[in-house]
C-alpha positions as CSV (number, residue, x, y, z in Angstrom):
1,X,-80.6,-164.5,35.8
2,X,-80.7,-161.4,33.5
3,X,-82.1,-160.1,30.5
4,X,-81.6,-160.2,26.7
5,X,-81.7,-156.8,26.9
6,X,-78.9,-156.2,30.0
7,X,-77.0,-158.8,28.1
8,X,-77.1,-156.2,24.8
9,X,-76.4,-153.7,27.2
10,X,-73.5,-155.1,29.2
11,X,-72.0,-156.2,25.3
12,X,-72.5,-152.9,23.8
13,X,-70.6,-151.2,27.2
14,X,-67.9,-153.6,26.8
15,X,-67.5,-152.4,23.0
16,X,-67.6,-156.6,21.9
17,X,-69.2,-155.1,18.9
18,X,-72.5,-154.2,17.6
19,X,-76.3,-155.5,17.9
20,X,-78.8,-155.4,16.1
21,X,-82.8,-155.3,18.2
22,X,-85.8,-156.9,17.1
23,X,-84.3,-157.9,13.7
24,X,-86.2,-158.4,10.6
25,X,-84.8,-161.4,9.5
26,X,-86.3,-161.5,5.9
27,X,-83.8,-158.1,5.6
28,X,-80.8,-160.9,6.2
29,X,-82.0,-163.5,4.7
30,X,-81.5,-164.2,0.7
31,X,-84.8,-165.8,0.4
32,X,-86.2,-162.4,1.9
33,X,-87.8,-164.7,4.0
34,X,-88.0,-164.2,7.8
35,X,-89.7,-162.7,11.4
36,X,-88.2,-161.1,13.3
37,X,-85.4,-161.7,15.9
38,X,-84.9,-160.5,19.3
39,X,-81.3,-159.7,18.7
40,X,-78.7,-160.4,16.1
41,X,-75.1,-159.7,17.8
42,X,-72.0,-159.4,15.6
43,X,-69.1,-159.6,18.0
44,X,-65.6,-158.2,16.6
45,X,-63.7,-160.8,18.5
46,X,-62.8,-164.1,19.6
47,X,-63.0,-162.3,23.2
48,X,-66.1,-161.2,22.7
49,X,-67.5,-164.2,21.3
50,X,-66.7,-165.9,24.0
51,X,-68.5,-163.5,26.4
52,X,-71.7,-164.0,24.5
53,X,-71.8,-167.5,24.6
54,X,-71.6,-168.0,28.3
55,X,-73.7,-165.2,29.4
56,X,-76.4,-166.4,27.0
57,X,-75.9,-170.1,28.0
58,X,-75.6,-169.1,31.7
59,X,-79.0,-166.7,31.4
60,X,-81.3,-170.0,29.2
61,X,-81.3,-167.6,26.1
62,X,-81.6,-169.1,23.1
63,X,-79.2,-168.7,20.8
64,X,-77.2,-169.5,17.4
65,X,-74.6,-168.5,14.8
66,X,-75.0,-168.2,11.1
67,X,-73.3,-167.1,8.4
68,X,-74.8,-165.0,5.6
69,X,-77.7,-166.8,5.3
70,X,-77.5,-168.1,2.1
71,X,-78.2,-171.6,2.8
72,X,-80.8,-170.9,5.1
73,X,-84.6,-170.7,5.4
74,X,-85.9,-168.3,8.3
75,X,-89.0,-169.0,10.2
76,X,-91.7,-166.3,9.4
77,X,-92.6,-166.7,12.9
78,X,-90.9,-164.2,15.4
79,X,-87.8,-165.6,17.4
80,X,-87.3,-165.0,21.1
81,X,-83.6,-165.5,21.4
82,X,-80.6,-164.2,19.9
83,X,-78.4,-165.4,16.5
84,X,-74.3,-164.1,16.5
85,X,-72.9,-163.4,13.1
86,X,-69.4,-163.0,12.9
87,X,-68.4,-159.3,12.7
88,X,-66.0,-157.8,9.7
89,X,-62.8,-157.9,12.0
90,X,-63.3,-162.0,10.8
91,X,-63.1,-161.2,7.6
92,X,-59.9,-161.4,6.2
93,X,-57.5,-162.7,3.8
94,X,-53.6,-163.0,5.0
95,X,-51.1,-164.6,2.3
96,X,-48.4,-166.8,4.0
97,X,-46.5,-166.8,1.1
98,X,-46.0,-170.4,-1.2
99,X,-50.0,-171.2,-1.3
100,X,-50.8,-171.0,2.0
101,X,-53.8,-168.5,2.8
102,X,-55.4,-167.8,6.3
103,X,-58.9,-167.1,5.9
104,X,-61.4,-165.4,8.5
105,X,-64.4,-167.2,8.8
106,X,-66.3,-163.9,7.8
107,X,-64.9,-163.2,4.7
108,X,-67.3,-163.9,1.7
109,X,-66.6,-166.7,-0.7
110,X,-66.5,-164.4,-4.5
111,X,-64.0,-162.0,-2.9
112,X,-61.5,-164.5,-1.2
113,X,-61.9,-166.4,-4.7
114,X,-61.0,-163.2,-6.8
115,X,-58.3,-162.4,-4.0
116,X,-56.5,-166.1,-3.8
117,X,-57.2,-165.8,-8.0
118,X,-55.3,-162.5,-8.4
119,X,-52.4,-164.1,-6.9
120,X,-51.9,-167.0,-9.2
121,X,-53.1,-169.7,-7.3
122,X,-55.7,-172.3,-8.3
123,X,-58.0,-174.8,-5.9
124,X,-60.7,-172.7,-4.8
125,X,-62.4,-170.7,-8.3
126,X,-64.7,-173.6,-8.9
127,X,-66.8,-171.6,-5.7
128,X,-66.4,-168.4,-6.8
129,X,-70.1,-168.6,-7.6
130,X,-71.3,-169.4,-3.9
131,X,-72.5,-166.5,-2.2
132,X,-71.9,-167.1,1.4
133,X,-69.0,-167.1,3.7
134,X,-66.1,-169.4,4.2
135,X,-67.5,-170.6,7.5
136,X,-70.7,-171.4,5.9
137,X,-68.8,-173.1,3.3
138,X,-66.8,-174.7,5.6
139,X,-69.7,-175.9,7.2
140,X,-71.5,-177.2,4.6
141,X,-68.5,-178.1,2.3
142,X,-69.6,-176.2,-0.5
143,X,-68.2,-176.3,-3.6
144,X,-69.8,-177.1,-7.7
145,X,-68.5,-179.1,-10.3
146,X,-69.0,-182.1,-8.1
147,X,-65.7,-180.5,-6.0
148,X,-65.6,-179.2,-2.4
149,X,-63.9,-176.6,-0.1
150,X,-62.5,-179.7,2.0
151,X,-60.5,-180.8,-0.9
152,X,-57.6,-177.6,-0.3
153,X,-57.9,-177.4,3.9
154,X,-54.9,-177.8,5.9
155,X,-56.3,-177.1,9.4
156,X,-59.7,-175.2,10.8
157,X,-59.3,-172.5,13.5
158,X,-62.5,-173.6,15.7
159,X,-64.4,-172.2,19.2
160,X,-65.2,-175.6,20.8
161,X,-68.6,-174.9,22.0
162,X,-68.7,-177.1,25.4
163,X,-65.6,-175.1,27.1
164,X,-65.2,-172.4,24.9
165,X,-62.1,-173.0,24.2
166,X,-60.0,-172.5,20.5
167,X,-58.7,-175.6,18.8
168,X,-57.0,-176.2,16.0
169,X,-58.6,-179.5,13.6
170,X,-56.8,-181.0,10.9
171,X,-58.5,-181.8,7.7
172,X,-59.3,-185.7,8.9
173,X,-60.4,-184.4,12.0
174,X,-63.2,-182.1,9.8
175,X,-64.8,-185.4,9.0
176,X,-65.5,-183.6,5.1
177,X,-67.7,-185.7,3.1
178,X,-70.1,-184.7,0.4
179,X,-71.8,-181.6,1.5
180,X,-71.4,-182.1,5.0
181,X,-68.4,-181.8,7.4
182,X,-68.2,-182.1,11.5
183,X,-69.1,-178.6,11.9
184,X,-72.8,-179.7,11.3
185,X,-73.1,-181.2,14.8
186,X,-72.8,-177.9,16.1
187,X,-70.2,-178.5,18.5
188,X,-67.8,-175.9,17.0
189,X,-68.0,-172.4,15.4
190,X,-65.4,-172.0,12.7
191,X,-62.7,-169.2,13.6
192,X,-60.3,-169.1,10.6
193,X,-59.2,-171.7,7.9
194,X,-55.9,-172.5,6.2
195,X,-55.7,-173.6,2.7
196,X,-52.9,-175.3,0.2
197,X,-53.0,-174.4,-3.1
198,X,-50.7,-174.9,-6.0
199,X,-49.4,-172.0,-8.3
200,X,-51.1,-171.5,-11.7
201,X,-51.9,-168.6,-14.1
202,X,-53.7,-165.1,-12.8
203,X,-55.0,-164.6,-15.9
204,X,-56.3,-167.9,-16.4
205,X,-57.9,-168.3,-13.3
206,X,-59.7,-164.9,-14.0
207,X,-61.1,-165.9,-17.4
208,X,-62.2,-169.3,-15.5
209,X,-63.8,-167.6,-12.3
210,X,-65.5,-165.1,-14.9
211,X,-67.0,-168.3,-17.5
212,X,-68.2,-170.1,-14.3
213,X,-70.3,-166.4,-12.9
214,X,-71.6,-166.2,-16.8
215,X,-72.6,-169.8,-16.6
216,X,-74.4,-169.4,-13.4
217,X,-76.3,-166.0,-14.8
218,X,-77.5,-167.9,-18.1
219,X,-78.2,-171.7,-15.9
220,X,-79.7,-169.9,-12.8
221,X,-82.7,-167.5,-11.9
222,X,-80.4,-164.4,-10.0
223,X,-83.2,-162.2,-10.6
224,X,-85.8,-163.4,-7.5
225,X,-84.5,-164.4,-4.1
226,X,-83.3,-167.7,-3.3
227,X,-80.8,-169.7,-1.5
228,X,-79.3,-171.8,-4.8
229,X,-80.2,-175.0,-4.6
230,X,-82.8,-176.9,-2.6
231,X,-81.7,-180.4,-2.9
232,X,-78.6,-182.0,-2.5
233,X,-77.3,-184.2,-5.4
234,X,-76.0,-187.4,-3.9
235,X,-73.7,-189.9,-5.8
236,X,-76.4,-192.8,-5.2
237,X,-79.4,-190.1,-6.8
238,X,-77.2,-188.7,-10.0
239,X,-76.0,-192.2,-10.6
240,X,-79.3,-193.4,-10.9
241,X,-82.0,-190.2,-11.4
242,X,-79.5,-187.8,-12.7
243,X,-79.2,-184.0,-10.8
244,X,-82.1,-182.9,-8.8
245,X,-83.2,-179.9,-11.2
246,X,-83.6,-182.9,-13.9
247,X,-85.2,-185.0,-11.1
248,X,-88.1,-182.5,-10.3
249,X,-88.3,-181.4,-13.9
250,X,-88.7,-185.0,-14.5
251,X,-91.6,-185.3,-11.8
252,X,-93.3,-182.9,-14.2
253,X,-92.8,-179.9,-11.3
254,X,-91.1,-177.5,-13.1
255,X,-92.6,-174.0,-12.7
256,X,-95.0,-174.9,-10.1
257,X,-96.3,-172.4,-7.2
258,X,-97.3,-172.7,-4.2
259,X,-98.2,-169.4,-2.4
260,X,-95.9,-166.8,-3.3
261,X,-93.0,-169.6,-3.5
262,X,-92.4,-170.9,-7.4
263,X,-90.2,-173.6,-8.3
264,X,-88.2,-172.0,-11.2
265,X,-88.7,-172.3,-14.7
266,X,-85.7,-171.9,-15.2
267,X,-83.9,-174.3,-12.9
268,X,-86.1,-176.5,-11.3
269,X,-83.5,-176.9,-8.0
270,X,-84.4,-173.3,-7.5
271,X,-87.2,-171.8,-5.5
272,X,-87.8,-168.7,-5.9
273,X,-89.6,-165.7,-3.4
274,X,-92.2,-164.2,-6.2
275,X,-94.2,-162.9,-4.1
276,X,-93.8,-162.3,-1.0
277,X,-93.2,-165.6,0.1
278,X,-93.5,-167.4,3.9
279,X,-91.3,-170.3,5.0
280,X,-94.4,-172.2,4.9
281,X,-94.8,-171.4,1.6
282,X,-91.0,-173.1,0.5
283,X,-92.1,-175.7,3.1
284,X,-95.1,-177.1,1.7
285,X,-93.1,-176.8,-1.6
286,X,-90.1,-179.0,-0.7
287,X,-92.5,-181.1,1.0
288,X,-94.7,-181.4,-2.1
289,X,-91.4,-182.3,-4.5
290,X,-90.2,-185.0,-1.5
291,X,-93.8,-186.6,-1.7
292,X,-93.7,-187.3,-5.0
293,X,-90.4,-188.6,-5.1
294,X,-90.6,-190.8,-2.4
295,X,-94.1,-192.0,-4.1
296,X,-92.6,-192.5,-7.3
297,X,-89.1,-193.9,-6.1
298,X,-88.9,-195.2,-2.5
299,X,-86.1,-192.7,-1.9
300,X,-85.9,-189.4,-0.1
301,X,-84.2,-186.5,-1.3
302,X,-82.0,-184.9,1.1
303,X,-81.9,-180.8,1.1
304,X,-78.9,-178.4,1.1
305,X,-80.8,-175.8,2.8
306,X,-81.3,-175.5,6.3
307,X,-84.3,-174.7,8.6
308,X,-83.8,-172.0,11.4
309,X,-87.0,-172.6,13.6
310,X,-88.6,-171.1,16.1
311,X,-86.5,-172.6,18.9
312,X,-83.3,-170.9,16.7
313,X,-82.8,-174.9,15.9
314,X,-81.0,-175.4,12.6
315,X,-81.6,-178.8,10.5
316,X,-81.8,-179.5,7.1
317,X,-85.5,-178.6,5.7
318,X,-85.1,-182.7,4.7
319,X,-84.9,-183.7,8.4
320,X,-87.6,-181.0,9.9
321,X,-90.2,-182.7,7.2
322,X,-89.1,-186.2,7.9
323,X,-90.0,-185.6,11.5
324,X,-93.2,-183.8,10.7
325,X,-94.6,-186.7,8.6
């Protein structure tokens, strides 16, 4: 057996790409919300990817990948183990020519939206408002306006966890459904996408990408940390209760603080870091909004964000309360 730290070393000799020691995750996250981590590595290759995941699996390290965080809530507890994040060589855009794109996993959802945009071709603005990266959207199947990522894929360029070996999955085989996709079992880490989309109007698609970013600034709070919205909005939930900034609102929530976590005044599916804010802090907070639903209702209300714990486990906040009852 050998160390975290030989196993930083041996990476960083073998130029796989850089590392990052004893991490302050709240620096990563965009809650501003986090301990600190071991090691964060960022390998620059599929090679070196691979390398990392069997020597940590080999060695009992803990371990994870993760995008750019934006979904995700950090423990403020300090994490033995390490987290991978994809390096910049995965972040790219290649046009194939007749609305095919290859995307890295790495590259960030505005810019590929501005870049696939500028090239007159429409399918993907409705996310130029997400601030994560393709794999995380992938993995989550983000998208707004009641639309998702899944809707334009052709095939996902994966790393099959349990041999490490690189498959390609069609969109069927993705399993996309409303926020959610395969990729949340965490049997895969996504490698590359490629999308279809149909030809349209540069300009047009500008002015559209640039009314949905003023929307967001007017509807959202973009001046204190967050990670967007808290709670998914299921068909069942809108049918019946509406969005879930008009079901807390509703619940008479709106604006309320818990620690130095706030739901926001402005939208109530936002909680905001306003001062200096622990997980615990958004914890008790979800947990207080879930309470009073399911007291009211009978019905849960699943989250879009994900915990990262302790044990470098990720699960939605909704499942981590459920099974802290």
């Amino acid at each position: 057996m050998v160390s975290l730290g030989q196993i930083v070393d041996e990476f960083t000799l073998k130029r796989f790409g850089k590392v990052v020691r004893n991490c302050e995750l709240s620096s990563l996250s965009y809650w501003k919300i986090g301990g600190r981590c071991e090691a964060v590595f960022y390998p620059s290759s599929v090679e070196g990817l691979k390398f990392l995941l069997e020597v940590l699996n080999e060695n009992d390290v803990r371990h994870n990948v993760v995008g750019k965080t934006s979904n995700l809530l950090f423990t403020s507890e300090n994490i033995s183990g390490a987290l991978i994040i994809l390096g910049d060589e995965f972040n790219y855009v290649v046009d194939k020519n007749n609305g095919t794109f290859n995307i890295g996993a790495a590259a960030t959802v505005p810019w590929t939206c501005f870049k696939i945009g500028s090239r007159g071709y429409s399918g993907v603005e409705h996310c130029v408002g997400i601030p994560g990266t393709i794999g995380g959207l992938i993995y989550m199947n983000g998208g707004s306006m009641r639309r998702a990522i899944g809707d334009v894929i052709s095939k996902v360029v994966a790393l099959r966890i349990s041999d490490l070996t690189i498959v390609e999955l069609s969109n069927n085989e993705c399993q996309f459904s409303y926020r959610n996709s395969l990729f949340q079992k965490n049997e895969y880490i996504v490698i590359e996408i490629t999308i279809n989309l149909n030809r349209s109007g540069a300009k047009e698609i500008k002015e559209e990408m640039l009314n949905i970013l003023k929307q967001r600034r007017a509807k959202f709070p973009l001046d204190y940390p967050s990670c967007g919205s808290v709670f998914k909005s299921t068909t069942e939930l809108y049918e019946h209760y509406g969005p879930p900034g008009k079901i807390i609102e509703n619940l008479g929530l709106k604006n309320t603080r818990i620690g130095g976590a706030r739901i926001s005044k402005k939208h109530a599916n936002f909680i905001i870091n306003e001062n200096n804010a622990c997980s615990s802090d958004v914890i008790n907070l979800v947990r207080f909004i879930s309470d009073k639903f399911f007291k009211e209702t009978g019905l849960t209300l699943p989250t879009e964000v994900n915990l990262v714990n302790s044990q470098l486990e990720i699960l939605p906040l909704s499942e981590f309360l459920n099974s802290n009852a």
